[in-house]
MIBABA-9560 format. One record per residue (C-alpha): residue in three letters; x negated, y, z. Coordinates in pm, whole numbers. Example, Ala and Ser with C-alpha at 12.3 -4.5 7.8 and 13.67 -1.06 7.14 Angstrom:
2
<node><aa>Ala</aa><px>-1230</px><py>-450</py><pz>780</pz></node>
<node><aa>Ser</aa><px>-1367</px><py>-106</py><pz>714</pz></node>
END
This chain:
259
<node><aa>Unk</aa><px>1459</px><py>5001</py><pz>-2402</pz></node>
<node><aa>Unk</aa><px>1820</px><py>5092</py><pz>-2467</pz></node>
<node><aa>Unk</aa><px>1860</px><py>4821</py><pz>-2721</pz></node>
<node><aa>Unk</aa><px>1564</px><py>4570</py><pz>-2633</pz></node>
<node><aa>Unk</aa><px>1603</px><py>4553</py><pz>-2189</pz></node>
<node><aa>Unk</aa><px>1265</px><py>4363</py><pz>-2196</pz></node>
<node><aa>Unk</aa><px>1057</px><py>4580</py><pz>-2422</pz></node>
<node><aa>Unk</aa><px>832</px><py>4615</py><pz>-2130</pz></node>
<node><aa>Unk</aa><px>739</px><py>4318</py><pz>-2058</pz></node>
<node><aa>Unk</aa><px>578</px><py>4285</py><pz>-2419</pz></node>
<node><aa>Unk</aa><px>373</px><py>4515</py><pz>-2326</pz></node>
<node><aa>Unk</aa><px>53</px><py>4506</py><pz>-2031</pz></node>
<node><aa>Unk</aa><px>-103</px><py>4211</py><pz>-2140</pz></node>
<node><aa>Unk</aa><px>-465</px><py>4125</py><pz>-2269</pz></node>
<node><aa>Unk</aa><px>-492</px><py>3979</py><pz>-2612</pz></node>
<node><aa>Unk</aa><px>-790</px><py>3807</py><pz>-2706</pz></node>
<node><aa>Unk</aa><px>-936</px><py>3785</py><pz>-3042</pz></node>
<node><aa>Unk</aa><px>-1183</px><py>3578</py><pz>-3204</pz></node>
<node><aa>Unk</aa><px>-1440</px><py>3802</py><pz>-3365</pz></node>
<node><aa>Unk</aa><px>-1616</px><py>3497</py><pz>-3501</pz></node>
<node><aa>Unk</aa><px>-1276</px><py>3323</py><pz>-3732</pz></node>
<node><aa>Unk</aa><px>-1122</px><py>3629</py><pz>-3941</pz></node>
<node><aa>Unk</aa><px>-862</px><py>3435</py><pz>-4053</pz></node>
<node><aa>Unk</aa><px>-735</px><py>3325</py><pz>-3680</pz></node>
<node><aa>Unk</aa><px>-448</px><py>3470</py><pz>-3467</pz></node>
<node><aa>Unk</aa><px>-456</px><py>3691</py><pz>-3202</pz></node>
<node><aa>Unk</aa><px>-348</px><py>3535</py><pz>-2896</pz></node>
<node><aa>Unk</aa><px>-188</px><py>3709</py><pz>-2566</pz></node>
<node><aa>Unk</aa><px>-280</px><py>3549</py><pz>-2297</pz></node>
<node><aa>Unk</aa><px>-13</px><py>3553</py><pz>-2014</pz></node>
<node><aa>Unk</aa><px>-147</px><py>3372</py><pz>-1785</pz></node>
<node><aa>Unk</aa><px>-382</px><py>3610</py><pz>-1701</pz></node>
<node><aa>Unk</aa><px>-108</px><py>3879</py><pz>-1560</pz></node>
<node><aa>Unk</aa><px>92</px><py>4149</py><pz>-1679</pz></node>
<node><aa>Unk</aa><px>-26</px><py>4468</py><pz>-1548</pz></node>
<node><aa>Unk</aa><px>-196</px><py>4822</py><pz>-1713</pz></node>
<node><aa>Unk</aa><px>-523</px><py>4640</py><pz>-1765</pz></node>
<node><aa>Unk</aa><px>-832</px><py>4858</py><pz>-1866</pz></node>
<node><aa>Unk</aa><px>-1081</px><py>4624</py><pz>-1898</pz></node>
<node><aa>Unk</aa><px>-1154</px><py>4234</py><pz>-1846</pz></node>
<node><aa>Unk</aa><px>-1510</px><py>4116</py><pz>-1764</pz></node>
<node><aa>Unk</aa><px>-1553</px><py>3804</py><pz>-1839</pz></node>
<node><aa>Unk</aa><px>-1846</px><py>3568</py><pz>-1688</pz></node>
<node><aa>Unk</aa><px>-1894</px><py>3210</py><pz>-1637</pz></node>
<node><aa>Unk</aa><px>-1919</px><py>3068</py><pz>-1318</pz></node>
<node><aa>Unk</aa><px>-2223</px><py>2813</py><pz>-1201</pz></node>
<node><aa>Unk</aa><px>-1981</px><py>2570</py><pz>-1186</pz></node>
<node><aa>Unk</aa><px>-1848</px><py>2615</py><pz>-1582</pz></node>
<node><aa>Unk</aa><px>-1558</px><py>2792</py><pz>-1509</pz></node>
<node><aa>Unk</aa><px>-1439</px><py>3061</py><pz>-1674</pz></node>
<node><aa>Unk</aa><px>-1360</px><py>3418</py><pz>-1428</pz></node>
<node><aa>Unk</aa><px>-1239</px><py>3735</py><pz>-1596</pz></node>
<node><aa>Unk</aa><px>-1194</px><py>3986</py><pz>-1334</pz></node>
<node><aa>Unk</aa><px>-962</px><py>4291</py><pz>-1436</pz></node>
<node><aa>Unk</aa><px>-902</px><py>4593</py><pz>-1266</pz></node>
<node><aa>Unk</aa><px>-483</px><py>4769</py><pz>-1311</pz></node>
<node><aa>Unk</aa><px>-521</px><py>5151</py><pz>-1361</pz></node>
<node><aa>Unk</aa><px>-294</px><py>5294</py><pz>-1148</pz></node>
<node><aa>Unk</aa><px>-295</px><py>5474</py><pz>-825</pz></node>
<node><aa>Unk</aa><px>-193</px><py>5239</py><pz>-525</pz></node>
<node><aa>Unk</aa><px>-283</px><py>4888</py><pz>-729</pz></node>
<node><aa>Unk</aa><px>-486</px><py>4594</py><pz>-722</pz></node>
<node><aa>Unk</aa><px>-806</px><py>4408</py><pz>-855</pz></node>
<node><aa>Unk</aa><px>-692</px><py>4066</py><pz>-993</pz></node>
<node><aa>Unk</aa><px>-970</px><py>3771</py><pz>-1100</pz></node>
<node><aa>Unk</aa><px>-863</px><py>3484</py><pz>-1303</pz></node>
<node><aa>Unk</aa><px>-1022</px><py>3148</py><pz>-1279</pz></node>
<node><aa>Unk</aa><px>-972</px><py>2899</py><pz>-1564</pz></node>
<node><aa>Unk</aa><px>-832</px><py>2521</py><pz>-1519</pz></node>
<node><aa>Unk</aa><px>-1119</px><py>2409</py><pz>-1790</pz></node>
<node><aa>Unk</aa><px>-1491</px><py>2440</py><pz>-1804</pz></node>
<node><aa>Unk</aa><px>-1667</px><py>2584</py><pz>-2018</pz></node>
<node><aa>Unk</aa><px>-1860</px><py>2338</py><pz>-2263</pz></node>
<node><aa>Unk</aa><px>-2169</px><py>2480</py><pz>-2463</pz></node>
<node><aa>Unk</aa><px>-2113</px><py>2437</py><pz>-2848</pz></node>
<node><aa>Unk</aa><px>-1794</px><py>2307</py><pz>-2818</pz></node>
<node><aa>Unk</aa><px>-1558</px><py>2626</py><pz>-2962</pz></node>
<node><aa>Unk</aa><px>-1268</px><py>2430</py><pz>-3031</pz></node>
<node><aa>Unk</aa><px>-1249</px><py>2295</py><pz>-2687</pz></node>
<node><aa>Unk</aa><px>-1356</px><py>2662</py><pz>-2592</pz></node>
<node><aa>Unk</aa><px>-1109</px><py>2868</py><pz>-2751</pz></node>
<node><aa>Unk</aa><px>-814</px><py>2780</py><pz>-2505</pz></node>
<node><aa>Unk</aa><px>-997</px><py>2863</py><pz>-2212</pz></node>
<node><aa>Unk</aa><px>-809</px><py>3161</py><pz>-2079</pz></node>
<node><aa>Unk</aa><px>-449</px><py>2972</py><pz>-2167</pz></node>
<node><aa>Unk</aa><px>-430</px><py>2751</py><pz>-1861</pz></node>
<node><aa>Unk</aa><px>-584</px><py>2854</py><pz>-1481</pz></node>
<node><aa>Unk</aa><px>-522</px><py>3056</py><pz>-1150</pz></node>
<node><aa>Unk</aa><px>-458</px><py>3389</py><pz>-1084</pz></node>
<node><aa>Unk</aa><px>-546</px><py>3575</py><pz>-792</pz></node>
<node><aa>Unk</aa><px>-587</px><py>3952</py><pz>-650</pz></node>
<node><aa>Unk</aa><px>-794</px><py>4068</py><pz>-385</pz></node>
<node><aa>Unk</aa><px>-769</px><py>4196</py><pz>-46</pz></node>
<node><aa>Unk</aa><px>-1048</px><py>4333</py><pz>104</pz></node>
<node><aa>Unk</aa><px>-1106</px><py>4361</py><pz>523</pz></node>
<node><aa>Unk</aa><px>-1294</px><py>4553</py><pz>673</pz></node>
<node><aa>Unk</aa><px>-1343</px><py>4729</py><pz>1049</pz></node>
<node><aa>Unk</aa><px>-1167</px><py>5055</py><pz>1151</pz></node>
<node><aa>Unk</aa><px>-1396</px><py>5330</py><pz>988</pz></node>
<node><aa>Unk</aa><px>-1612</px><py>5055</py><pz>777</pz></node>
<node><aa>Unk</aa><px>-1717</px><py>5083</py><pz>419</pz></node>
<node><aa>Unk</aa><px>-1791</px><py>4710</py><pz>403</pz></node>
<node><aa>Unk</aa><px>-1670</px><py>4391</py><pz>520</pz></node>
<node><aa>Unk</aa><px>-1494</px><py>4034</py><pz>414</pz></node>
<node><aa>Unk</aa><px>-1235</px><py>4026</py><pz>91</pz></node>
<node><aa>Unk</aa><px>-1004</px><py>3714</py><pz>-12</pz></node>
<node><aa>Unk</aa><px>-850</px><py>3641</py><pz>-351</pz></node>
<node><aa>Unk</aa><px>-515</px><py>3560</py><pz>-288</pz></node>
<node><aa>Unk</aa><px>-342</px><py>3301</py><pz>-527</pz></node>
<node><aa>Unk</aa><px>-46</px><py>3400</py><pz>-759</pz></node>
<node><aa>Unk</aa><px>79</px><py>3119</py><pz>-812</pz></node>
<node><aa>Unk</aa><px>451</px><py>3035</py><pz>-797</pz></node>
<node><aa>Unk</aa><px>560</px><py>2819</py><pz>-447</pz></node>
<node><aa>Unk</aa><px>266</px><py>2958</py><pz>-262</pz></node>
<node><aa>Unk</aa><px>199</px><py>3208</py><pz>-67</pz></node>
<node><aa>Unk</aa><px>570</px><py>3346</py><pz>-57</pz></node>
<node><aa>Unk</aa><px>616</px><py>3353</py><pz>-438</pz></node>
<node><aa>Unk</aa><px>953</px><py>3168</py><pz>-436</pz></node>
<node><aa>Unk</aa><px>1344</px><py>3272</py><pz>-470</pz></node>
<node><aa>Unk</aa><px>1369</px><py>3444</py><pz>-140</pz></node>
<node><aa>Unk</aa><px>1156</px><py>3679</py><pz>-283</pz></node>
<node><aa>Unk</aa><px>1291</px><py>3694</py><pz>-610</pz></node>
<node><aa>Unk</aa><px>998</px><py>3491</py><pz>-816</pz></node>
<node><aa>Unk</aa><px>1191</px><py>3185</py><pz>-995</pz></node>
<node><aa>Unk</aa><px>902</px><py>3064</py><pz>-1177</pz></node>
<node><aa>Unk</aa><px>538</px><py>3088</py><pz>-1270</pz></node>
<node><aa>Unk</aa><px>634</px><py>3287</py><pz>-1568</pz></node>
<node><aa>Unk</aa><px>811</px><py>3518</py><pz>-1356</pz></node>
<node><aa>Unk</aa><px>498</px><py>3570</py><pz>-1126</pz></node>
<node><aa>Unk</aa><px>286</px><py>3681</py><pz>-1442</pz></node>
<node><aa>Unk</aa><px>555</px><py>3897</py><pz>-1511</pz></node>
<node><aa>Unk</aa><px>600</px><py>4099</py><pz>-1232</pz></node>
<node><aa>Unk</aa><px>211</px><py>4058</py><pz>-1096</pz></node>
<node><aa>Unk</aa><px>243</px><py>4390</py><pz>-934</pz></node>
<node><aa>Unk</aa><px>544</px><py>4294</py><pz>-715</pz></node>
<node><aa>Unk</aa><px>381</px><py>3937</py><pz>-631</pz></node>
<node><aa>Unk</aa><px>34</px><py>4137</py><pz>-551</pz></node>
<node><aa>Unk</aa><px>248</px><py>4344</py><pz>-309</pz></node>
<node><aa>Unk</aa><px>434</px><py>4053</py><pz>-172</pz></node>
<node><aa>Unk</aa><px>86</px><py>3814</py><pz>-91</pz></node>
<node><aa>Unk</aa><px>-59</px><py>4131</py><pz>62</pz></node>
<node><aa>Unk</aa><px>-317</px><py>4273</py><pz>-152</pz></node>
<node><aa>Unk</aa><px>-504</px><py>4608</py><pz>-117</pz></node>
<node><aa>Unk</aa><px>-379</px><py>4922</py><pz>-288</pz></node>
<node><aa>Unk</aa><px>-686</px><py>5057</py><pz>-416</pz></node>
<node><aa>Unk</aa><px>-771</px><py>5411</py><pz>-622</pz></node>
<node><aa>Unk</aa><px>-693</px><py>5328</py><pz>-965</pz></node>
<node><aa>Unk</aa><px>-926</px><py>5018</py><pz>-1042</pz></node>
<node><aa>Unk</aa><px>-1047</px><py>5106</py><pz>-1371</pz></node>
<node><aa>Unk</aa><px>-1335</px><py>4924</py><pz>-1518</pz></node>
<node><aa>Unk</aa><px>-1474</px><py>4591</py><pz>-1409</pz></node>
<node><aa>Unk</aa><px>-1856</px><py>4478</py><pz>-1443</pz></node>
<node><aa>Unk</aa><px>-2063</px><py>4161</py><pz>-1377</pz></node>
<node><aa>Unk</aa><px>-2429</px><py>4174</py><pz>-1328</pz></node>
<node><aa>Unk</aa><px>-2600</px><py>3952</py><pz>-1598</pz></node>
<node><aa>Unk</aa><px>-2856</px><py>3793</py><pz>-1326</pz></node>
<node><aa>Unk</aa><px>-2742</px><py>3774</py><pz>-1010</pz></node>
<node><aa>Unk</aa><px>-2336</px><py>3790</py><pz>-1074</pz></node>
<node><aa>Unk</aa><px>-2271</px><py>4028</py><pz>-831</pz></node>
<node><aa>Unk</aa><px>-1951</px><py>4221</py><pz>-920</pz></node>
<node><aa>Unk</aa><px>-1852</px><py>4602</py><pz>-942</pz></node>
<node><aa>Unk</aa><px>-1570</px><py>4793</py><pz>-1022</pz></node>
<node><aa>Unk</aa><px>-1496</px><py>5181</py><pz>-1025</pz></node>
<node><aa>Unk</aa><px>-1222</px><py>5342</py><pz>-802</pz></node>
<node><aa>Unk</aa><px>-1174</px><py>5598</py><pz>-1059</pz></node>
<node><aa>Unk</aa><px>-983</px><py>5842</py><pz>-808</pz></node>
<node><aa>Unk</aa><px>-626</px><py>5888</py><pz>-598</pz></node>
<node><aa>Unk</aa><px>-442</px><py>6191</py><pz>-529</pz></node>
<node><aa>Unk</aa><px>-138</px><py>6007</py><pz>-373</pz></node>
<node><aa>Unk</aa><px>-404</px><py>5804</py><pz>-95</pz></node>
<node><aa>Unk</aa><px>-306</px><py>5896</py><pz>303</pz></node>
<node><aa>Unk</aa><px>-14</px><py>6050</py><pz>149</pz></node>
<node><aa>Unk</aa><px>220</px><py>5811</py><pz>-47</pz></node>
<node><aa>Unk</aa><px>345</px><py>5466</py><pz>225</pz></node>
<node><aa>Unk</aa><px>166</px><py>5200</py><pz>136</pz></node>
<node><aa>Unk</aa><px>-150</px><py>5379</py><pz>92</pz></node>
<node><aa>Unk</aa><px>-345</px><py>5414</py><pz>429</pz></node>
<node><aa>Unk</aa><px>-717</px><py>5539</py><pz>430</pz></node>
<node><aa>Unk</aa><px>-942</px><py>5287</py><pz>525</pz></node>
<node><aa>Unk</aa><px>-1154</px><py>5030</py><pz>376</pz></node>
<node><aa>Unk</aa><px>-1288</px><py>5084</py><pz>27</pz></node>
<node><aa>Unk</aa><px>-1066</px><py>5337</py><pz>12</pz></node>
<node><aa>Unk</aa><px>-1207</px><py>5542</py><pz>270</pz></node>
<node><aa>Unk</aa><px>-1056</px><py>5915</py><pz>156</pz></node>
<node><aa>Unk</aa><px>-703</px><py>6102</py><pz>166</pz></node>
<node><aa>Unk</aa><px>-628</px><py>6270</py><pz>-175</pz></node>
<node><aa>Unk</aa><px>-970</px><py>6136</py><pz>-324</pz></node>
<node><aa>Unk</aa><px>-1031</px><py>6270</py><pz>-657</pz></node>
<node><aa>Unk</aa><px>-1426</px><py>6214</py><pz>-643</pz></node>
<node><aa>Unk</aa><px>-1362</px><py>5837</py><pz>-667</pz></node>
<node><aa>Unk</aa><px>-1583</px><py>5567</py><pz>-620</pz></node>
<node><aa>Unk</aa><px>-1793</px><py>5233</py><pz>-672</pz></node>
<node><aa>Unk</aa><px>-1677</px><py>4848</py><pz>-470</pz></node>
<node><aa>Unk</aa><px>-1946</px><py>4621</py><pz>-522</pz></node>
<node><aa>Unk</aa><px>-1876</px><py>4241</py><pz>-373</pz></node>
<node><aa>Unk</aa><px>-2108</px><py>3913</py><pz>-392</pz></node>
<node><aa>Unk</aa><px>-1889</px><py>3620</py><pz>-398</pz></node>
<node><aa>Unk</aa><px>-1929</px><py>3348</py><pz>-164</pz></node>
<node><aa>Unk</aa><px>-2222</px><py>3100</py><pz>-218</pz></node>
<node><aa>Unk</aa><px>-2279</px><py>3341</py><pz>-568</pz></node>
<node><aa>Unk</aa><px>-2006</px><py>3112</py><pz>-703</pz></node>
<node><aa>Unk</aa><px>-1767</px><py>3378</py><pz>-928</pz></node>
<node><aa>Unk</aa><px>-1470</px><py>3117</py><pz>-894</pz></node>
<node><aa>Unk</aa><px>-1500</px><py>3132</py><pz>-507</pz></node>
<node><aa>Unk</aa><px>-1196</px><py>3264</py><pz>-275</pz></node>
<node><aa>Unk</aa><px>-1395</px><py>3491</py><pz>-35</pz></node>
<node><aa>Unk</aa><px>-1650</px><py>3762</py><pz>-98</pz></node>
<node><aa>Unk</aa><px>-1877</px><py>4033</py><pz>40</pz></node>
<node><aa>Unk</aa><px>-1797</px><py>4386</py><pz>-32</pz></node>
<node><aa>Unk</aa><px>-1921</px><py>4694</py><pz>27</pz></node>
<node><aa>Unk</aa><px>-1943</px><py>5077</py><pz>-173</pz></node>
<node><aa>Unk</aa><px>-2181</px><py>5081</py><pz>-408</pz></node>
<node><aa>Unk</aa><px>-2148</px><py>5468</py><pz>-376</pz></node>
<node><aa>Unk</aa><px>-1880</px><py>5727</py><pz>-309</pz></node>
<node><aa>Unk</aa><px>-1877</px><py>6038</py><pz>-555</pz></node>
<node><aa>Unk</aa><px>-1881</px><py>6369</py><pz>-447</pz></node>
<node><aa>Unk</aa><px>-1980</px><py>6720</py><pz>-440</pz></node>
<node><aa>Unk</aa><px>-2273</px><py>6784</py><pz>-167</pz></node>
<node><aa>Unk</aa><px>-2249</px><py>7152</py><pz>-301</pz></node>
<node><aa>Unk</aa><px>-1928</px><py>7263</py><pz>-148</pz></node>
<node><aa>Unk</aa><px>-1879</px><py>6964</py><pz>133</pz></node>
<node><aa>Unk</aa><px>-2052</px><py>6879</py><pz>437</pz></node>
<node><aa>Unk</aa><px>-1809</px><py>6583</py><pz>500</pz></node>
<node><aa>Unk</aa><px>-1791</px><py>6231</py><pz>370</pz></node>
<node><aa>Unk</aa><px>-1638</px><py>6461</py><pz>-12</pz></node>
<node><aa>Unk</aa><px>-1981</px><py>6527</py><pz>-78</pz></node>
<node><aa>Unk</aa><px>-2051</px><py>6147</py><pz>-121</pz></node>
<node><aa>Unk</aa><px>-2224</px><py>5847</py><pz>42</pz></node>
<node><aa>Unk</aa><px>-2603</px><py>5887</py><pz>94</pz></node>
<node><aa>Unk</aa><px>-2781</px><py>5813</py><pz>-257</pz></node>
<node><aa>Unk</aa><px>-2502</px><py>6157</py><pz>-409</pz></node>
<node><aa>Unk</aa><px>-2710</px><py>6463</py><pz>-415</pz></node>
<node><aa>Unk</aa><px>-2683</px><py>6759</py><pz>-614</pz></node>
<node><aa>Unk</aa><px>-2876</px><py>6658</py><pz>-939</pz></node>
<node><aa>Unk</aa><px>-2671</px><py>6305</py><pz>-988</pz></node>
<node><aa>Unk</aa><px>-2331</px><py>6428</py><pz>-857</pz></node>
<node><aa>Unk</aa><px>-2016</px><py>6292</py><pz>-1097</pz></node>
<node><aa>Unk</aa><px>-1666</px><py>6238</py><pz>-1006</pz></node>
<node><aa>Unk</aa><px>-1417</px><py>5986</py><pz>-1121</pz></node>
<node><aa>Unk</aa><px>-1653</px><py>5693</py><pz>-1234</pz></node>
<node><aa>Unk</aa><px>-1456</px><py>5529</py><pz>-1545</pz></node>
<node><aa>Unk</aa><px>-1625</px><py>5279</py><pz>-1731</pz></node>
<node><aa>Unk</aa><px>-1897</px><py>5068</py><pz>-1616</pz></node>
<node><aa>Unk</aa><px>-2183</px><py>4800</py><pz>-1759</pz></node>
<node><aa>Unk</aa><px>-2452</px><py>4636</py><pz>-1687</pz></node>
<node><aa>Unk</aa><px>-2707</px><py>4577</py><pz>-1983</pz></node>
<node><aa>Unk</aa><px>-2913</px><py>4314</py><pz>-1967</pz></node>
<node><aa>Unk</aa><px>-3171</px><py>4424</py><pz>-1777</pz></node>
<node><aa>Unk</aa><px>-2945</px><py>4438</py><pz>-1481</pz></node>
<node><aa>Unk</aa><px>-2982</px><py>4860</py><pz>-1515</pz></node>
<node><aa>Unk</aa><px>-2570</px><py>4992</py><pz>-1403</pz></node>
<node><aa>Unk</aa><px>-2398</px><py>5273</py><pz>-1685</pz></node>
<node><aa>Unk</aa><px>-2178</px><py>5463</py><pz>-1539</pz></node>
<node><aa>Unk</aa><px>-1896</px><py>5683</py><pz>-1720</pz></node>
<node><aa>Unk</aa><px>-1732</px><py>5992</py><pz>-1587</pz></node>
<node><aa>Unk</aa><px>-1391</px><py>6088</py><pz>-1608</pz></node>
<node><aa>Unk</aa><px>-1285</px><py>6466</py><pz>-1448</pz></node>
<node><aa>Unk</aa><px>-1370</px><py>6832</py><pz>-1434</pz></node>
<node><aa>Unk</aa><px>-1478</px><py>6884</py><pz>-998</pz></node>
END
C-alpha cells in the first residue's frame, strides 16, 4: 500500500467465471459492490431479472441484493453472460417494533444522486459508490447486522435466508444498538434472518423478515442465550456459517465456533 495507495480497492469484489467456456476471462464485476463478500446467491426473479443477494462478513455491516438492468433470456448465453455488468444495487434495512424479532425491511438504492449519495457526502460518482459501499450503506441508513455471512434462496418458494454468524462488539461498539434481528449484546451464538419479499417477487424493494432461529446454549442459559424456541439441547450449534438449500427445499446449516 506504500507504493500502490489503491491496492485495496482491487481487492473485495466478486469475480465471476464461466465454468462452461475454458478458454474465457474471468470477469470482476463492480457493479455489484466492493465489500468482504462471502458468498453471492444468485436466483432469478418471476419477472426475469437477475438478484444475487450477498451478505459482507464483518461485525457491524450490511446485507446488500443486486438486481440486474437485463432479463434473463432462456438459451440465449451470449445475451446472458453480461447479466451481472449493468443493474442496481441496494442494502437492506430491516424495522421492526421495540423488543420484536420480526417486522418490515427496505432495500435501499445505491445509486449515485439518490438517496444522499452526492458530493456533500463525498460520493462523486457511481464508481465511487461501488467503491466505498460500506460508507454509502452507512450514509442511506442501513442495518448493522452480526457478521452476514452466507446467503441462501429457497429453490421453490424463493424465500431468502442468511446467517448472522455472531458479534462480540453488538450493544457495545456506537452504531450497534440491540434490537431487531439483532436482538443480543455481545452475541457469539449467532443466528438465522429469514425474509419473503414482497408479492414473492426477489427484485422487489420491501420484504418480510423474521428469525429463522437464534443459536444458543439451553444448557447453561435460562435467557433468550439459550436460543429461540425450536434450540434444545440435542440440536444446539453456535455461529451458523454457511447455508443451502438443496433441492428439496431441506436447509444445511454450517457451524463455525467452540461454545
Amino acid at each position: 500500500m506504500t507504493k500502490e495507495p489503491n491496492e485495496p480497492h482491487r481487492h473485495g469484489w466478486v469475480v465471476e467465471i464461466d465454468p462452461m467456456d475454458p478458454t474465457s476471462t474471468p470477469l470482476k464485476r463492480t457493479a455489484l459492490g466492493r465489500i468482504k463478500h462471502e458468498n453471492a446467491a444468485v436466483t432469478v426473479a418471476d419477472n426475469g431479472h437477475v438478484v444475487v443477494y450477498m451478505g459482507d462478513d464483518e461485525r457491524g455491516e450490511h446485507i446488500y441484493k443486486f438486481v440486474s438492468a437485463n432479463k434473463y433470456q432462456p438459451g440465449n448465453n451470449a445475451a446472458n453472460r453480461n447479466l451481472l455488468e449493468d443493474g442496481t444495487l441496494y442494502v437492506a434495512r430491516f424495522d421492526a417494533a421495540e423488543g420484536d424479532v420480526k417486522g418490515k425491511g427496505q432495500w435501499l438504492e445505491l445509486t449515485y444522486g439518490k438517496n444522499g449519495l452526492d458530493s456533500s457526502n463525498g460520493f462523486n460518482s457511481q464508481a465511487e459508490v461501488l467503491i466505498y459501499a460500506r460508507e454509502a450503506a452507512t450514509v442511506v441508513g442501513a442495518t448493522t447486522m452480526d457478521r452476514p455471512e452466507w446467503v441462501a434462496v429457497h429453490p421453490q418458494t424463493k424465500t431468502v435466508c442468511c446467517t448472522l454468524t455472531n458479534n462480540s462488539e453488538r450493544g457495545v461498539k456506537p452504531g450497534q444498538p440491540v434490537g431487531g434481528p439483532n436482538p443480543r449484546a455481545e452475541n457469539k451464538y449467532g443466528q438465522i434472518v429469514r425474509w419473503r419479499e414482497a408479492g414473492g417477487d426477489n427484485s422487489a424493494t420491501t420484504f418480510d423478515w423474521d428469525l429463522f432461529l437464534v443459536a444458543g446454549n439451553p444448557t447453561i442459559h435460562k435467557d433468550f442465550y439459550a436460543g429461540s424456541a425450536n434450540i434444545n439441547d440435542e440440536n444446539m450449534f453456535n455461529s451458523p456459517d454457511g447455508l443451502g438449500f438443496d433441492q428439496a427445499g431441506r436447509l444445511w446449516i454450517m457451524t463455525d465456533g467452540k461454545y
